[in-house]
C-alpha positions as CSV (number, residue, x, y, z in Angstrom):
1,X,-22.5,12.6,19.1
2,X,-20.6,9.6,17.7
3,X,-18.6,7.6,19.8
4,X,-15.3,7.7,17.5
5,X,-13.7,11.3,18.4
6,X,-10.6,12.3,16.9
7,X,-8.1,11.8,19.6
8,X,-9.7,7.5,19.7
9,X,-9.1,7.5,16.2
10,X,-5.3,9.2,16.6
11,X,-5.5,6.5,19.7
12,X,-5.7,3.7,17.5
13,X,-3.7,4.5,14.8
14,X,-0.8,4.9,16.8
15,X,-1.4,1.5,18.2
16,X,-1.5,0.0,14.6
17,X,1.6,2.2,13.7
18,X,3.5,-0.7,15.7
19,X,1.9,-3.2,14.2
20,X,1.8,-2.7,10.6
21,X,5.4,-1.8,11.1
22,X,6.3,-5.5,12.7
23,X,3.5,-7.0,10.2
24,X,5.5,-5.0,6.6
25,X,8.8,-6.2,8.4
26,X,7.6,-9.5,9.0
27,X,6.4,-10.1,5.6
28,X,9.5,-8.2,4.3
29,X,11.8,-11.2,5.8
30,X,10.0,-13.5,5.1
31,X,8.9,-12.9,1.5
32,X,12.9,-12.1,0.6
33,X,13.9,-14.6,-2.1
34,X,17.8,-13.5,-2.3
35,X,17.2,-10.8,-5.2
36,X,17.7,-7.6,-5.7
37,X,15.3,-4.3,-5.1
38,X,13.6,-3.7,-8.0
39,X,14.7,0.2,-8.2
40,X,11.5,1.7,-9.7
41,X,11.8,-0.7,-12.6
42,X,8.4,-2.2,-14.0
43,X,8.7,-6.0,-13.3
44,X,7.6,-8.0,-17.2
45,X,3.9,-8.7,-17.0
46,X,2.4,-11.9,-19.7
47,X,2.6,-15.5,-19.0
48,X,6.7,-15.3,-18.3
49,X,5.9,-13.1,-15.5
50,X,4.7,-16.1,-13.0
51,X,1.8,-13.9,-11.7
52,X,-1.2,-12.7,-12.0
53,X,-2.0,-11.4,-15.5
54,X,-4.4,-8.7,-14.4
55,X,-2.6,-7.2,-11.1
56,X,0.1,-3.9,-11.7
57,X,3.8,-5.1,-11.4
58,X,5.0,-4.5,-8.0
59,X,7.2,-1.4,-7.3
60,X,9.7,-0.1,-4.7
61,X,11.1,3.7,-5.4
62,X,12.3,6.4,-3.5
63,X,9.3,9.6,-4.4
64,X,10.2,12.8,-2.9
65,X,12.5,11.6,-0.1
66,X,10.0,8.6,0.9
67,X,10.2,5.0,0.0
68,X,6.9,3.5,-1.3
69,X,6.1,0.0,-2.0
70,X,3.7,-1.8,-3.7
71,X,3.7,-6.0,-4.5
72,X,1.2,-8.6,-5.4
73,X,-0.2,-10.2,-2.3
74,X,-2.6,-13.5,-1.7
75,X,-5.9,-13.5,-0.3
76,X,-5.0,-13.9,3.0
77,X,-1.9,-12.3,3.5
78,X,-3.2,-8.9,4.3
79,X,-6.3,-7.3,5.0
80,X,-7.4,-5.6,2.4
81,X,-6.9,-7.9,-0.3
82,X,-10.6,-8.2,-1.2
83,X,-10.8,-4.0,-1.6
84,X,-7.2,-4.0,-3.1
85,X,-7.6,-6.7,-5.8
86,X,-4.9,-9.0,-4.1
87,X,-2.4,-5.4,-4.1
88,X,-0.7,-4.1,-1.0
89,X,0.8,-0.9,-1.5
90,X,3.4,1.0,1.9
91,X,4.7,4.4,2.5
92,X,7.6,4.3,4.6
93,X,7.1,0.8,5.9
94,X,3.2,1.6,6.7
95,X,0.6,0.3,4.8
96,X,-1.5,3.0,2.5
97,X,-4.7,1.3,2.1
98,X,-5.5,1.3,-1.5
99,X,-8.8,0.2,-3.9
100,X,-9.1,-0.9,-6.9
101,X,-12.4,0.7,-8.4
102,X,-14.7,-0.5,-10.9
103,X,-13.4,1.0,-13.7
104,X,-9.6,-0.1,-12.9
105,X,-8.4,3.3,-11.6
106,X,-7.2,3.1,-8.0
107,X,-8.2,5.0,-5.0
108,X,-6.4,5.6,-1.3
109,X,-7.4,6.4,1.9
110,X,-5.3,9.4,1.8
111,X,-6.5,10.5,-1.7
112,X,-10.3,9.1,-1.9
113,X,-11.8,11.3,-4.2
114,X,-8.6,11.7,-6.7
115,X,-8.6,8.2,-8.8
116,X,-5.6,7.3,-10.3
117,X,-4.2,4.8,-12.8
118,X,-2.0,2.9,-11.2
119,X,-1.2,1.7,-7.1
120,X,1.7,3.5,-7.7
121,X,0.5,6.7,-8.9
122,X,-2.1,6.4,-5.7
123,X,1.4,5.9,-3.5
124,X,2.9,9.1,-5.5
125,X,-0.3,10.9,-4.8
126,X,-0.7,10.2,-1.5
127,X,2.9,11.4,-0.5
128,X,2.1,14.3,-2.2
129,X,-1.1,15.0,0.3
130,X,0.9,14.3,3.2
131,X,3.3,16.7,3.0
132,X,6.2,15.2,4.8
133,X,3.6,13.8,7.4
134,X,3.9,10.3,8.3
135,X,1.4,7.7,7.4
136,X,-1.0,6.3,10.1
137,X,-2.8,3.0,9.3
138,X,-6.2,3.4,8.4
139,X,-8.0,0.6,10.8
140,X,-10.3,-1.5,8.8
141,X,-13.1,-3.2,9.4
């Protein structure tokens, strides 16, 4: 029988719950450059843009009563930055542990097997499977 039962893995993603929730806020603070929210509206993409050409312009929306997020991040700045192509995309605050696959579609914890074409379809799509359930953080390697 493995060793990782269901109420361990509840365990530990309660305990991360408080983490990734002073991490996002953390970042949040310290990230804020005076400007606005961006409202749902794409951010320019091209050389003007001052980021990288190949990553999705970051997001923040309100999607069926939840606020999802999604930004550029660097290397070291979160965890998954190597399986998210430098992307970090939240749900309420927690982070929704997206990949980008080889093809370009995008893929979350949440919604594995259902690619999509954009982090913030895969944020649409995973408040969709939730239900109204809160997000949990997946704990990664």
């Amino acid at each position: 029988m493995s060793g990782l039962t269901r109420r361990r893995a509840l365990g530990a993603a309660a305990a991360l719950t408080s983490a990734a929730a002073v991490t996002a806020a953390v970042t949040t603070t310290a990230s804020a450059d005076g400007q606005g929210h961006d409202h749902g509206h794409e951010a320019p993409t091209g050389p003007a843009a001052g980021h990288d050409h190949g990553a999705p312009a970051p997001f923040d929306e309100v999607y069926r009563g939840r606020r999802i997020q999604g930004r550029p991040v660097a290397a070291g700045e979160h965890h998954g930055a190597h399986h998210g192509a430098g992307y970090a995309v939240f749900v309420d605050g927690a982070e929704l542990h997206v990949m980008r696959n080889a093809d370009g579609s995008w893929i979350s914890v949440v919604s594995h097997y259902d690619p999509v074409p954009t982090p913030r379809a895969a944020a649409r799509a995973a408040v969709d499977e939730l239900q109204g359930a809160r997000l949990l953080p997946f704990p990664a390697n």
